[in-house]
C-alpha positions as CSV (number, residue, x, y, z in Angstrom):
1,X,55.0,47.5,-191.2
2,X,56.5,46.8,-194.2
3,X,58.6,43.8,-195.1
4,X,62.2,43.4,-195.9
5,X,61.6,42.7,-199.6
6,X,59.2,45.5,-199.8
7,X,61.7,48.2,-198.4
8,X,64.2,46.8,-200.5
9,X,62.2,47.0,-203.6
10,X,61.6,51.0,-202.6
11,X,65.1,51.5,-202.2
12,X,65.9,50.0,-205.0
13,X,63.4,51.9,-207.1
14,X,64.4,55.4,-205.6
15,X,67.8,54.5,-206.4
16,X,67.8,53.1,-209.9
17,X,65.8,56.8,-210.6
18,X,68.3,58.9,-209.2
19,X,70.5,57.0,-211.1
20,X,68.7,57.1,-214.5
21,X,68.0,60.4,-214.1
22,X,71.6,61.6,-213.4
23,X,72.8,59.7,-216.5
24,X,70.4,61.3,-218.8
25,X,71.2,64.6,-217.2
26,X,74.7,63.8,-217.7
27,X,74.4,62.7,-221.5
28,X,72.2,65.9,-222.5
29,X,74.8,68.2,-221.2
30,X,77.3,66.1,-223.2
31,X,74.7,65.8,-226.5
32,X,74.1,69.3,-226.7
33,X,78.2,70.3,-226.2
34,X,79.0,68.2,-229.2
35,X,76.1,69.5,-230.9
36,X,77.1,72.7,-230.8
37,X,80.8,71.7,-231.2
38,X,79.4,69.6,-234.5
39,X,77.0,72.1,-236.1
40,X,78.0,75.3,-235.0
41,X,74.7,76.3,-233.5
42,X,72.4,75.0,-230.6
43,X,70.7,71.6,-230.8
44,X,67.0,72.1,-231.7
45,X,64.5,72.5,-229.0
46,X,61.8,71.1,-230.5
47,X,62.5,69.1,-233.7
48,X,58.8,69.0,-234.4
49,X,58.9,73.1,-235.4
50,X,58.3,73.1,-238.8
51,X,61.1,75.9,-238.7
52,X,63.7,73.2,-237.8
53,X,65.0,71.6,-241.0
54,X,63.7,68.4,-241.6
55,X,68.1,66.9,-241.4
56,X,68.2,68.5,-238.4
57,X,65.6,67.2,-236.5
58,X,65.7,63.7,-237.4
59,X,69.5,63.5,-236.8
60,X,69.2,65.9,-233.4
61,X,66.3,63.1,-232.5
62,X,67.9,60.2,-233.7
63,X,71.1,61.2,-231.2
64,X,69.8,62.5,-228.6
65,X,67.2,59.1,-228.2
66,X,70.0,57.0,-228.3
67,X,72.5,58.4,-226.7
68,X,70.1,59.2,-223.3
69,X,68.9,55.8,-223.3
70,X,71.8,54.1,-223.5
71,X,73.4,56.9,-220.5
72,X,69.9,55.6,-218.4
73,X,70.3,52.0,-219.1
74,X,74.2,52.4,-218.4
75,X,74.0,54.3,-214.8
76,X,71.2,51.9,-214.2
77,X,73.1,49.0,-214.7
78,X,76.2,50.6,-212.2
79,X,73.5,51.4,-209.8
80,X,72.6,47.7,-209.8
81,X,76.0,46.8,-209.7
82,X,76.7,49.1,-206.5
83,X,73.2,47.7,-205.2
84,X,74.4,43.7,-205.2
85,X,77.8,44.2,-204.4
86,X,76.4,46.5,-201.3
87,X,73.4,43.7,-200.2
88,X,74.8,40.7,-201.5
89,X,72.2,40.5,-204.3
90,X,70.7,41.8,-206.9
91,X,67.6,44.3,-206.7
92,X,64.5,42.4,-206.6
93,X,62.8,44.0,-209.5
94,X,66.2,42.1,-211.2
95,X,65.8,39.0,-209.7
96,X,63.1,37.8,-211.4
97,X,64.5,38.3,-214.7
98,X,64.3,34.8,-216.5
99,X,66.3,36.1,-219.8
100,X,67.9,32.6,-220.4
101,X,64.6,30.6,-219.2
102,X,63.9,29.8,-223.3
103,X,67.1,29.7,-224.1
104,X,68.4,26.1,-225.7
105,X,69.8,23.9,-223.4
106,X,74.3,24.4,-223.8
107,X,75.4,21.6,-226.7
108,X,77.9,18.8,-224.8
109,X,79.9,17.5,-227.1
């Protein structure tokens, strides 16, 4: 049977997937509606074509990478959010995140 932290860690990971997937669903509707709204035609796709011009597919893949990562990291962080204020803390793939371990100690002056 599994344990508590196991089932959590599942739940967790099924949830920040739905999550990330959703936001990057979300922004590529969004990138490809100002694309068109931008350029006047669709967004390229696949910027590696040799057809595509060369402005075009390093802007189009430039965007689009930045913008879906930061939608993914975004819902993510909500879904973490919803996940700590829903079981008290946060999900344990987050918990062991030791960010400020290195960090120099506060001055106190």
């Amino acid at each position: 049977m599994a344990s508590g932290s196991d089932s959590n860690s599942k739940v967790w990971t099924v949830f920040s997937l739905v999550a990330a997937l959703g936001g990057a669903a979300v922004a590529k509707k969004s990138l490809n509606t100002t694309w068109r709204a931008a350029t006047g035609k669709n967004p390229p796709a696949n910027p590696a074509d040799p057809d595509v011009d060369m402005w075009e597919a390093v802007a189009w893949a430039t965007v689009s990478g930045t913008f879906i990562a930061l939608a993914r990291m975004l819902a993510t962080r909500r879904a973490a959010s919803y996940y700590a204020r829903s079981t008290g803390h946060l999900p344990p793939p987050l918990i062991k995140d030791d960010q400020h371990k290195d960090a120099a100690p506060a001055p106190t002056t």
